[in-house]
KEVEXKE-128040 format. One record per residue (C-alpha): residue number from 1; residue in three letters; x, y, z. Coordinates in Angstrom, 3 decimals. Layout:
// KEVEXKE-128040
{atom NUM ala {X Y Z}}
...
// end
This chain:
// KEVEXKE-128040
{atom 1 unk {-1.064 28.242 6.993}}
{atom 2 unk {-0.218 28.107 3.540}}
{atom 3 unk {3.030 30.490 2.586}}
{atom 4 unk {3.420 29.939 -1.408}}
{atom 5 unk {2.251 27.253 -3.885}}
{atom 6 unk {4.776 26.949 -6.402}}
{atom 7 unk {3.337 26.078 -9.845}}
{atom 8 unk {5.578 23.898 -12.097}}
{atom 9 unk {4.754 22.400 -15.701}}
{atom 10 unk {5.455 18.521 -17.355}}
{atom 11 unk {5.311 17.794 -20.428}}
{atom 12 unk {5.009 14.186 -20.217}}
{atom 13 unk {1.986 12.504 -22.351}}
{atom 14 unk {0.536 8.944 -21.900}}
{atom 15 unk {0.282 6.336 -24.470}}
{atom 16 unk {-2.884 4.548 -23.526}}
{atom 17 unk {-4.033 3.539 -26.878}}
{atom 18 unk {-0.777 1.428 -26.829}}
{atom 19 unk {-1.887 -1.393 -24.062}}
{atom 20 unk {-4.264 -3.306 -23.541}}
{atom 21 unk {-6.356 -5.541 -20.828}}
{atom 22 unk {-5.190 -8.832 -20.140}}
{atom 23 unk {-7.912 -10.497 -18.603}}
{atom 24 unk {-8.607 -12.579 -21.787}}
{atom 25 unk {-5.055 -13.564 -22.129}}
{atom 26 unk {-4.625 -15.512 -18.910}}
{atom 27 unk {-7.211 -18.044 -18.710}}
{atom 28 unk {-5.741 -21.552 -17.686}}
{atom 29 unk {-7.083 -24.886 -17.865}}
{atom 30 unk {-5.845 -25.868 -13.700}}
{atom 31 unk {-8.809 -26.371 -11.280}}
{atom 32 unk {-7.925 -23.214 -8.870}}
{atom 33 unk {-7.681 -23.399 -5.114}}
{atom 34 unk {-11.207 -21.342 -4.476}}
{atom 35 unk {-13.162 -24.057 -6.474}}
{atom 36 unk {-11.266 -26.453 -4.473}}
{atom 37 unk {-11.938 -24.945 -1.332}}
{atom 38 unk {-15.723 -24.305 -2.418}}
{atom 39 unk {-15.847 -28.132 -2.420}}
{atom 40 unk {-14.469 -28.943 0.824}}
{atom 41 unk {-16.093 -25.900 2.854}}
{atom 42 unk {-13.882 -23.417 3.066}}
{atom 43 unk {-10.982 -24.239 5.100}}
{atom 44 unk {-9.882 -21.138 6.768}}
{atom 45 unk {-12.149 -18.349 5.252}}
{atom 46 unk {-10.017 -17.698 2.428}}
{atom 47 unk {-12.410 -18.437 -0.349}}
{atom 48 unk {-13.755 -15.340 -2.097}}
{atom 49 unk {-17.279 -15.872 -1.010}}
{atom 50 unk {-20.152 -13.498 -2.572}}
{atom 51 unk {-20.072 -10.954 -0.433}}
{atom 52 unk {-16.618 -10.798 0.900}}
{atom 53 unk {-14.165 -8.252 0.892}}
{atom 54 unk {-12.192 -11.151 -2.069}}
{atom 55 unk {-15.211 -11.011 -3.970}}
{atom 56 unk {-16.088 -7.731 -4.582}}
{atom 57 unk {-13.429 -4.855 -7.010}}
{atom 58 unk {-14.242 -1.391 -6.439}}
{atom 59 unk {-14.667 0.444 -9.541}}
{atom 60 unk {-13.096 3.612 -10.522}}
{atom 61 unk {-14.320 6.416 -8.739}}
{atom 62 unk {-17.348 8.563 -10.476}}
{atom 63 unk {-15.977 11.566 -12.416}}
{atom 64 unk {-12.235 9.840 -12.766}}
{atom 65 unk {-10.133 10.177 -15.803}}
{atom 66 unk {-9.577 7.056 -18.240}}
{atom 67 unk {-6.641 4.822 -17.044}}
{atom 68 unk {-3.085 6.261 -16.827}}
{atom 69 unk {-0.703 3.768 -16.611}}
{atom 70 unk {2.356 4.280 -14.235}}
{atom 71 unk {5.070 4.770 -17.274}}
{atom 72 unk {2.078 8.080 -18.892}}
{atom 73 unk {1.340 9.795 -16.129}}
{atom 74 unk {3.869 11.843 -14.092}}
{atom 75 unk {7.711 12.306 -14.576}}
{atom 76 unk {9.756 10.058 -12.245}}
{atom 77 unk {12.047 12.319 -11.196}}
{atom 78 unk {11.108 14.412 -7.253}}
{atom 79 unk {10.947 18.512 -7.589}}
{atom 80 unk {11.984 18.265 -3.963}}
{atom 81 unk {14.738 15.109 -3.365}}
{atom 82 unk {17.268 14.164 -4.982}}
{atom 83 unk {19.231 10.433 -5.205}}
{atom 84 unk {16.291 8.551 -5.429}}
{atom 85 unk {13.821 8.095 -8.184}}
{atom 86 unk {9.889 6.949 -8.269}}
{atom 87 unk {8.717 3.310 -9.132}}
{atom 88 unk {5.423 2.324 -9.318}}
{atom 89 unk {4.852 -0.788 -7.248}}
{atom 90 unk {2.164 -3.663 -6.413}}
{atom 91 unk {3.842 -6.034 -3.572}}
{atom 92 unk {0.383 -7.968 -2.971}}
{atom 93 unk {-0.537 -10.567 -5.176}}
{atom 94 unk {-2.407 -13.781 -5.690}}
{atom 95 unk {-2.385 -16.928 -8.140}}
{atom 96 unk {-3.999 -20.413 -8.335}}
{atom 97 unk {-0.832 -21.639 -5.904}}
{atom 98 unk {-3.191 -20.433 -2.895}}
{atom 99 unk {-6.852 -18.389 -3.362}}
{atom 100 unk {-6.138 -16.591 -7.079}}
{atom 101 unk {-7.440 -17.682 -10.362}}
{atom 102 unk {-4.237 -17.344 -12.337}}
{atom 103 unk {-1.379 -18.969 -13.665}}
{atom 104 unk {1.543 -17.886 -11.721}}
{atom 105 unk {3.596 -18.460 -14.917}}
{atom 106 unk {1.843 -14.826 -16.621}}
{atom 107 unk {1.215 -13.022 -13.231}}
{atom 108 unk {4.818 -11.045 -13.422}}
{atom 109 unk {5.132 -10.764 -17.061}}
{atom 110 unk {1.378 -9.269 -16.928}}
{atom 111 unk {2.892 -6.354 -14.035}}
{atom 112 unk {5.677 -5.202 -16.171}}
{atom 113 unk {2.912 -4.875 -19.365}}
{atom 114 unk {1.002 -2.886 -17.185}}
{atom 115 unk {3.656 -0.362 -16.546}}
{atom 116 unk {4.523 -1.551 -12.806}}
{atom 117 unk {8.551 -1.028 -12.030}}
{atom 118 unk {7.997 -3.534 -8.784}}
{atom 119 unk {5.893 -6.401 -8.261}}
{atom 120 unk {5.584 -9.233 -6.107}}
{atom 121 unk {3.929 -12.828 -5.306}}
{atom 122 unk {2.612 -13.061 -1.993}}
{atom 123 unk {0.080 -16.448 -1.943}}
{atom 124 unk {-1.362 -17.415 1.442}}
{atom 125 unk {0.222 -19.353 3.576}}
{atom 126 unk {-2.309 -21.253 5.936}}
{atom 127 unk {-2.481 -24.443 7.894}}
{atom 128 unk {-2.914 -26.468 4.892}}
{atom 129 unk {-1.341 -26.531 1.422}}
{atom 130 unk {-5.134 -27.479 -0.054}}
{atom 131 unk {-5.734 -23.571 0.854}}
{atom 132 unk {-2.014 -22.253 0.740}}
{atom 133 unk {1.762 -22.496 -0.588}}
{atom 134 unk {3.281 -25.452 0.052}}
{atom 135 unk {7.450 -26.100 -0.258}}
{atom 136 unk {7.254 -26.688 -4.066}}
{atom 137 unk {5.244 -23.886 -4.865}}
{atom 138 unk {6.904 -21.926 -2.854}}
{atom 139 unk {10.031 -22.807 -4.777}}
{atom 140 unk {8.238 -22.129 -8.036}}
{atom 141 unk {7.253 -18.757 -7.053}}
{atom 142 unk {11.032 -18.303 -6.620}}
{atom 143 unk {12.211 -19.415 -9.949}}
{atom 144 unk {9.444 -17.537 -11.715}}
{atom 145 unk {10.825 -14.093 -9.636}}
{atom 146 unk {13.884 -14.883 -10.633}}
{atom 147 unk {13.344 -15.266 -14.124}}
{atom 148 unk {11.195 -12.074 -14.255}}
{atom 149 unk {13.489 -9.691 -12.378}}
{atom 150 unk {15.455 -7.188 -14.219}}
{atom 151 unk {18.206 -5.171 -12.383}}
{atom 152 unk {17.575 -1.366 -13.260}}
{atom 153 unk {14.388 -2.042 -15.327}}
{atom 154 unk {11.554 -4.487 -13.138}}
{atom 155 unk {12.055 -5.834 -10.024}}
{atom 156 unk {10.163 -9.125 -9.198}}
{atom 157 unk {10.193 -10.604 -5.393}}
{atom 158 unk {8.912 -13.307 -3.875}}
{atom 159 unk {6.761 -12.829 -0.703}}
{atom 160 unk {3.927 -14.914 1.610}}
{atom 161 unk {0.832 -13.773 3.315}}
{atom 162 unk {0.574 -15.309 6.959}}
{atom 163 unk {-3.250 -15.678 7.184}}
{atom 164 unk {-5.055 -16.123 10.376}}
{atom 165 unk {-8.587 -16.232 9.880}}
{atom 166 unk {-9.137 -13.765 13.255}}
{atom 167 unk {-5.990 -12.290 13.916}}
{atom 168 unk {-5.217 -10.563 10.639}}
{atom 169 unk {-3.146 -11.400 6.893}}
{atom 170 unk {0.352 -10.148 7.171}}
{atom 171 unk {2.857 -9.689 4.149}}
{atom 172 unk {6.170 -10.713 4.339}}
{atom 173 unk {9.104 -10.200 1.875}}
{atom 174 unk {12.904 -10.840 1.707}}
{atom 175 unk {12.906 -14.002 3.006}}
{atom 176 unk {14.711 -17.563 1.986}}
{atom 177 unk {11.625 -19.322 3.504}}
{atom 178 unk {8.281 -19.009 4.615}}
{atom 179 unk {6.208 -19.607 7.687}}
{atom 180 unk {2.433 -20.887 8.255}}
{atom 181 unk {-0.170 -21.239 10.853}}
{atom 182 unk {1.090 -24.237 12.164}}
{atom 183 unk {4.920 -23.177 13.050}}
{atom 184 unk {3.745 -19.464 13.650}}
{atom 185 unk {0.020 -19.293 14.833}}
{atom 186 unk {-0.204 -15.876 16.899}}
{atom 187 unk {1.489 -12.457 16.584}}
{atom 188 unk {4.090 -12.852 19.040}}
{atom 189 unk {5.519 -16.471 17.332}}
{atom 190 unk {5.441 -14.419 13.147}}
{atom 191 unk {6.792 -11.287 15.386}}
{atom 192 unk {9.974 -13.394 16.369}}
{atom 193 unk {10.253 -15.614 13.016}}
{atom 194 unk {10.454 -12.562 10.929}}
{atom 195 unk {12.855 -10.978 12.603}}
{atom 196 unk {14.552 -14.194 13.122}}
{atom 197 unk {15.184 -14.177 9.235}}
{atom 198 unk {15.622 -10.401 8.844}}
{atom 199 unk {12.336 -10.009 6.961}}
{atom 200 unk {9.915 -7.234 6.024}}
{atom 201 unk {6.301 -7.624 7.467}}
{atom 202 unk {2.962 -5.175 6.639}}
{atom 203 unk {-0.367 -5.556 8.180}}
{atom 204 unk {-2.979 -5.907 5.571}}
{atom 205 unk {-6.546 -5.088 5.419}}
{atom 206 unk {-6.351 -3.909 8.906}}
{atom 207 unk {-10.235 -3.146 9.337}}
{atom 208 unk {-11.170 -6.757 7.960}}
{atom 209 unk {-10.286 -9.347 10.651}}
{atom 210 unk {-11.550 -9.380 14.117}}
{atom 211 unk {-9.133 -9.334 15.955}}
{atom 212 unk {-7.131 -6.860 14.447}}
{atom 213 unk {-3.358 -8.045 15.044}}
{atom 214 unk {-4.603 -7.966 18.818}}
{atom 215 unk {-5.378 -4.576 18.504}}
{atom 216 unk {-2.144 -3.755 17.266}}
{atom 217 unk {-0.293 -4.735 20.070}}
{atom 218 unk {2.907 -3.811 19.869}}
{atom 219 unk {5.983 -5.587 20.348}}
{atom 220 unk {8.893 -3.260 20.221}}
{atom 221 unk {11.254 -5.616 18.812}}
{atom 222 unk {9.152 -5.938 16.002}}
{atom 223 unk {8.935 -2.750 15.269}}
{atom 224 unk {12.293 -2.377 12.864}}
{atom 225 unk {10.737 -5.161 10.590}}
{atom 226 unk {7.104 -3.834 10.452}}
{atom 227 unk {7.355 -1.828 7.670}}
{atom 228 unk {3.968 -1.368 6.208}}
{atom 229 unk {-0.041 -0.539 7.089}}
{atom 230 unk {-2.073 -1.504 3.934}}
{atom 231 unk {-4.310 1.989 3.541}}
{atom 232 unk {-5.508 0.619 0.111}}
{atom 233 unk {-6.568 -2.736 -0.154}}
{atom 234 unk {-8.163 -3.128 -3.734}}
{atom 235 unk {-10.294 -0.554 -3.981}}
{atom 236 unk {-10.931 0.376 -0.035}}
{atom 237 unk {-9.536 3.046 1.980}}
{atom 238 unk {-8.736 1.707 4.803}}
{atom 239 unk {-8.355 4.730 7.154}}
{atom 240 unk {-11.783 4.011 8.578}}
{atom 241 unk {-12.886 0.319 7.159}}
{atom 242 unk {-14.061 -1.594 9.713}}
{atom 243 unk {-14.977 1.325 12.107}}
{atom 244 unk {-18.142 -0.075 12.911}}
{atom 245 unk {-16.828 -3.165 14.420}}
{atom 246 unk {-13.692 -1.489 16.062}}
{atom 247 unk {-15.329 1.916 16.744}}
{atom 248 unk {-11.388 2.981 15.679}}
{atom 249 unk {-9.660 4.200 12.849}}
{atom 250 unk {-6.820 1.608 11.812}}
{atom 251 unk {-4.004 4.570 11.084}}
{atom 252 unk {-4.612 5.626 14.460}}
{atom 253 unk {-4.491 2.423 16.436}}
{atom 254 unk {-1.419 1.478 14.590}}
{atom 255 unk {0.208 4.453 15.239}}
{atom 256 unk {-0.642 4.927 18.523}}
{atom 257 unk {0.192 1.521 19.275}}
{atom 258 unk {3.911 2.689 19.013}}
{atom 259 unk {4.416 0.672 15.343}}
{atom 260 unk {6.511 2.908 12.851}}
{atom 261 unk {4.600 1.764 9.800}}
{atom 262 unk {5.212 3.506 5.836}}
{atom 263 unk {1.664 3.439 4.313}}
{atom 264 unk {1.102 1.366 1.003}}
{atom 265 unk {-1.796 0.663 -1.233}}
{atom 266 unk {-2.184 -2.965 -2.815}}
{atom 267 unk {-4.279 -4.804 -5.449}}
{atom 268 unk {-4.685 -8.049 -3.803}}
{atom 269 unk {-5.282 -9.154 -7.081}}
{atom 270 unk {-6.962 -12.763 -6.793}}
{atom 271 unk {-7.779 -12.782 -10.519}}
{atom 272 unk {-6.092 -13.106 -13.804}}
{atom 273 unk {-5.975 -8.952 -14.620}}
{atom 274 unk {-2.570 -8.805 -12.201}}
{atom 275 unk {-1.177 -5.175 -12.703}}
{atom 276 unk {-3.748 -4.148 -14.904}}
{atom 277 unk {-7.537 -2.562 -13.109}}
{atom 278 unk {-7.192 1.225 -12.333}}
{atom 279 unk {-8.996 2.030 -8.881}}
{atom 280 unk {-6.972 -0.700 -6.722}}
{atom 281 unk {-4.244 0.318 -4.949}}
{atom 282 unk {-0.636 0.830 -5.474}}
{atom 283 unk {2.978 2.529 -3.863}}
{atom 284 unk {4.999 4.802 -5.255}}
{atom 285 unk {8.448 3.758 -3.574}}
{atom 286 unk {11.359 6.209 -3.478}}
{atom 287 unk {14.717 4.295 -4.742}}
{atom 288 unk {18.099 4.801 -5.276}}
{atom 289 unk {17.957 1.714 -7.583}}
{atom 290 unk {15.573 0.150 -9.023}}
{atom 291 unk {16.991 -3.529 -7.730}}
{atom 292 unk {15.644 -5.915 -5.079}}
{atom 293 unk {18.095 -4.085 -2.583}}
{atom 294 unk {16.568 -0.912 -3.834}}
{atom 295 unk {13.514 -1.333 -2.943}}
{atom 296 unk {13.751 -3.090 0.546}}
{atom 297 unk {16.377 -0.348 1.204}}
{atom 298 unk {13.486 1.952 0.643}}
{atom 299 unk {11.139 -0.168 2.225}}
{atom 300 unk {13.157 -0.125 5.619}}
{atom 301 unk {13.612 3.627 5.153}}
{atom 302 unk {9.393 4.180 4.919}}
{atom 303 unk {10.200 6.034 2.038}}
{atom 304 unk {6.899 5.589 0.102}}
{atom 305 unk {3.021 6.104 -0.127}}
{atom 306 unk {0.089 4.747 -0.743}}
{atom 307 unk {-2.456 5.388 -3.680}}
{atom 308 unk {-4.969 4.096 -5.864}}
{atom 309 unk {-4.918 6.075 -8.605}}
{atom 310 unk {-1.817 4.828 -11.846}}
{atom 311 unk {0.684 7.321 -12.510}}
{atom 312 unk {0.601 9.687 -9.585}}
{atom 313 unk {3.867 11.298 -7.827}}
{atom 314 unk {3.866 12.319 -4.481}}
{atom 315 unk {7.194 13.363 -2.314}}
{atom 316 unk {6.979 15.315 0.582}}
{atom 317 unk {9.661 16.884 3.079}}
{atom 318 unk {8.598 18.523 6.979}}
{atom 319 unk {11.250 20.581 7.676}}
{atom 320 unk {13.459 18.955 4.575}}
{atom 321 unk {12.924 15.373 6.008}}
{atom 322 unk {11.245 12.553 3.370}}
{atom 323 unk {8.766 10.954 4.343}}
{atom 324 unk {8.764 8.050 7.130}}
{atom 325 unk {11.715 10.099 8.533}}
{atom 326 unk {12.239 11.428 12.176}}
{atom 327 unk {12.073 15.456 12.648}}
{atom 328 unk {13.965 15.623 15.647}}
{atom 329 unk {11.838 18.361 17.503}}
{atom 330 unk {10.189 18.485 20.496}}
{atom 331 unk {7.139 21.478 19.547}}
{atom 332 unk {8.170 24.474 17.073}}
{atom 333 unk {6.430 25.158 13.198}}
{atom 334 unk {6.950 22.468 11.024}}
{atom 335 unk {7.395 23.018 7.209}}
{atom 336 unk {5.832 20.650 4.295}}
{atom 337 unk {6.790 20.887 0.927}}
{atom 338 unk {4.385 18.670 -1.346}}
{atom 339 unk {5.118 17.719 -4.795}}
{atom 340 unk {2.000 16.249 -6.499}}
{atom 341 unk {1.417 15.455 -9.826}}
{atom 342 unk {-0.258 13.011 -12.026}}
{atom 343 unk {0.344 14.572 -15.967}}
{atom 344 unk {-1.239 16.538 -17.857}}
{atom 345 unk {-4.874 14.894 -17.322}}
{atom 346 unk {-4.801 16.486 -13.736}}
{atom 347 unk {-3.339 19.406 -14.452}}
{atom 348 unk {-5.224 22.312 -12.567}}
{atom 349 unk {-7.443 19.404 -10.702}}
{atom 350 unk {-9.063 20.793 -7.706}}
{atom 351 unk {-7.616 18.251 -4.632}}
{atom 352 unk {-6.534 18.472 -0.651}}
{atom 353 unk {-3.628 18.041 2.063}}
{atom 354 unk {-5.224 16.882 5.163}}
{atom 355 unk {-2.400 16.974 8.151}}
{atom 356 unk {-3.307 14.221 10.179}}
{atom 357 unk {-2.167 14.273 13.957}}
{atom 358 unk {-3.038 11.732 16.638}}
{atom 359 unk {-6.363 11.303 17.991}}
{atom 360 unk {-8.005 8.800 20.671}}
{atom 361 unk {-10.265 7.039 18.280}}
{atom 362 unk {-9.730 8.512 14.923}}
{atom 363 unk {-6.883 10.986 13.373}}
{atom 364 unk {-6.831 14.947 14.330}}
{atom 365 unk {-7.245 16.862 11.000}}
{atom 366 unk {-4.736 19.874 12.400}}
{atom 367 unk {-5.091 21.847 8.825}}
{atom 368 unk {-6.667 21.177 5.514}}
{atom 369 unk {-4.645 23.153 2.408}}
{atom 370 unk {-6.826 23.124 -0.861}}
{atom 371 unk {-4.128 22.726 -3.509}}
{atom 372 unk {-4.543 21.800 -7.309}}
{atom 373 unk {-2.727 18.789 -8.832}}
{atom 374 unk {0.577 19.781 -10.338}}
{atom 375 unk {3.468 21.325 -8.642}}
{atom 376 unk {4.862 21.930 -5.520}}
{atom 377 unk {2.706 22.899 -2.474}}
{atom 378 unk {4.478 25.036 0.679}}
{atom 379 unk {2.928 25.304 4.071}}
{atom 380 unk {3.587 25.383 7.872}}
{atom 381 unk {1.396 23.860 10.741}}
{atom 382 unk {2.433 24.272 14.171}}
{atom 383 unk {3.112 20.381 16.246}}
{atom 384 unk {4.096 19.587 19.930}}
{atom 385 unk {5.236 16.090 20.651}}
{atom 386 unk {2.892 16.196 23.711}}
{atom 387 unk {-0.293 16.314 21.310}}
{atom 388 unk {1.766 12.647 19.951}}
{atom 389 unk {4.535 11.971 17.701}}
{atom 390 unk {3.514 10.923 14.399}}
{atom 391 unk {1.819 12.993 11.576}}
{atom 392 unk {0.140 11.708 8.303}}
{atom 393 unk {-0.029 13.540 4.807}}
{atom 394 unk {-3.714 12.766 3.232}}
{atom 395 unk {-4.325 13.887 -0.448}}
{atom 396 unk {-8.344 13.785 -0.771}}
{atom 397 unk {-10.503 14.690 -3.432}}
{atom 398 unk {-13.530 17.007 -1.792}}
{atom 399 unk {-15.606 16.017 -4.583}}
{atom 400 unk {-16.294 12.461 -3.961}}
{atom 401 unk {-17.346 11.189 -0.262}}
{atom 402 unk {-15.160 8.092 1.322}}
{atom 403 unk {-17.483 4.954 0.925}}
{atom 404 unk {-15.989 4.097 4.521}}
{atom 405 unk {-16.463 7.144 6.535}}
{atom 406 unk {-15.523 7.581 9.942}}
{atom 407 unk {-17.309 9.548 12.516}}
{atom 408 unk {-20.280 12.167 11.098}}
{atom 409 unk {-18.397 15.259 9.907}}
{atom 410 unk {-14.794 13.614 10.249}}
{atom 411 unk {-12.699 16.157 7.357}}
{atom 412 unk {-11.613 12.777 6.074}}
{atom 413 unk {-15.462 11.144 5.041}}
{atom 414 unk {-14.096 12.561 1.521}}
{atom 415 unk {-12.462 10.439 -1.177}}
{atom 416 unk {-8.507 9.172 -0.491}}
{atom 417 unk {-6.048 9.584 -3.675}}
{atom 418 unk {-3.468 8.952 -1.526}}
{atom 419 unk {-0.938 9.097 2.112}}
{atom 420 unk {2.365 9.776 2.626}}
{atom 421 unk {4.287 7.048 5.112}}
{atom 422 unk {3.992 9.059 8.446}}
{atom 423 unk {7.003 11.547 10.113}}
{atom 424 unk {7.980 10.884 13.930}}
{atom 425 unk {8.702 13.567 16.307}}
{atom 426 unk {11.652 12.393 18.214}}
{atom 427 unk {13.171 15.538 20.456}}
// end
């Protein structure tokens, strides 16, 4: 039930005319990885094959506005928090050191052009260095994060993508080292090596591999560490990709599964346009600093969400808790407050707050609020831990159906701008 939408104006422009693409500016003369791996078969699946999920970028959506880049669209600063400020971040990325086409030497420099706060490195790591980092490169992505990152202004990290052709791709950040197939080759052996180090993990693409992380199994010491559920992967929602093999929506198996997961959206850029292509996704991370302690602070905390849209601002509070907190009730009304903004291009744009609760096989839409983008949106929905203790913010546009839909006449078959990282009801 919605009690009072409270309208608020910005009068922040954008300043498109003022960048430009950069997919002319990084071509290279190296022989990348995919060409190699075209030539010697494919060693683990990793080559973007016609067809594949590396292969193909989604386009904007129909009816979208022109690019907004993250520094033009919405003020930083929360209409409902305060002590922590938005930063536009892409923590999945790709270079010629593993599966990409670029030059690692322009991929962060490219990030901060496009407008990004946060950006990170995250090449495969495999069985073989032929198809994924090996010691020196992962050195050199090191160095070239160090060199990029800038305390208070852009924060560059290092990262690694464990990548199991059936079990799933997993991110991990914050660490002094990294780990392949061959000293961690099944959940339970990257489970205990990341925590081991003290490292962040997310499961990406969850709809893509087979075997889906084992279903999501869940190991409970893991679950500190696990930080992250890719909902956009380039330019897929994930909420129901893959729902024809799995006959499951990923949120909800992950969830269910007992994992506390924030929700992001990623580029996976494999190409040489690395910050740049609106449509893919992106976070918005809630920091007290923009610093590498920031934003793993952050990161830990689940404060974030996932969109694919440039520029956007979402916070949200139940019952004046942030996102990927803990409301510590047992059943009783809880209260949102949604700020959501994206400038003055979406000012007055028609879009929706889909509550999403539990469900066996997919996510229980509880209410549906029609709000318009721009200011600060005020409702109450009633929740019982017995009915399962997480709930998910969705912010859809009804115009535009979800090219992945879920089952026939799910409220969620329409098009995903973005999710809050999930609240846990802990009594």
């Amino acid at each position: 039930m919605i009690i009072s939408t409270v309208a608020m104006t910005h009068l922040h422009g954008h300043d498109d005319a003022g960048h430009h693409r950069h997919g002319a500016d990084h071509t290279h003369s190296e022989l990348g990885r995919r060409a190699v791996l075209a030539g010697a078969g494919g060693l683990l699946m990793l080559a973007a094959a016609p067809g594949s999920a590396y292969a193909n970028t989604t386009p904007i959506a129909a009816g979208s506005p022109a690019r907004i880049t993250p520094k033009s669209g919405a003020a930083r600063a929360s209409q409902l928090t305060q002590g922590t400020l938005l930063v536009h971040a892409d923590l999945h990325n790709h270079t010629l050191m593993s599966d990409g086409d670029g030059n690692p030497d322009l991929a962060f420099q490219s990030m901060r052009e496009a407008g990004l706060d946060v950006a990170a490195l995250t090449d495969h790591a495999t069985l073989f260095s032929i198809s994924g980092l090996s010691k020196s490169e992962w050195d050199r992505t090191g160095v070239l994060a160090g060199a990029a990152d800038d305390p208070g202004n852009y924060t560059a990290i290092r990262g690694f993508e464990w990548s199991h052709p059936t079990l799933g791709h997993v991110n991990v950040w914050g660490t002094a080292n990294f780990t392949d197939l061959l000293a961690s080759g099944s959940m339970s052996r990257l489970y205990n090596w990341i925590n081991g180090v003290d490292g962040v993990g997310s499961f990406n693409h969850p709809g893509r591999e087979v075997q889906r992380f084992n279903n999501f199994s869940l190991s409970s010491a893991a679950v500190d560490n696990m930080v992250a559920l890719e909902m956009f992967n380039r330019g897929d929602d994930y909420l129901f990709d893959g729902w024809a093999d799995h006959g499951s929506s990923p949120l909800t198996a992950c969830l269910n599964a007992g994992w506390r997961t924030g929700l992001t959206g990623v580029s996976d850029e494999h190409g040489t346009n690395w910050g740049w292509p609106e449509g893919k996704g992106r976070t918005g991370l809630w920091v007290a600093a923009n610093t590498r302690a920031g934003v793993f602070e952050a990161m830990r905390a689940r404060r974030f969400f996932a969109t694919r849209v440039s520029g956007l601002r979402l916070d949200a509070t139940a019952n004046g808790v942030q996102m990927g907190g803990v409301l510590p009730i047992a059943s009783g009304d809880v209260a949102f407050s949604v700020d959501l903004d994206r400038g003055p291009d979406w000012a007055g744009k028609p879009l929706r707050i889909q509550v999403l609760r539990p469900g066996t096989t997919a996510p229980t839409v509880v209410d549906v609020i029609d709000v318009e983008a721009g200011g600060v949106h005020i409702f109450t929905v009633p929740m019982n831990v017995a009915d399962g203790d997480w709930v998910v913010l969705r912010v859809s546009d009804p115009t535009q159906a979800n090219p992945s839909p879920g089952p026939a006449g799910h409220p969620c078959n329409d098009w995903g701008v973005a999710y809050a990282s999930p609240w846990w009801l802990q009594p």
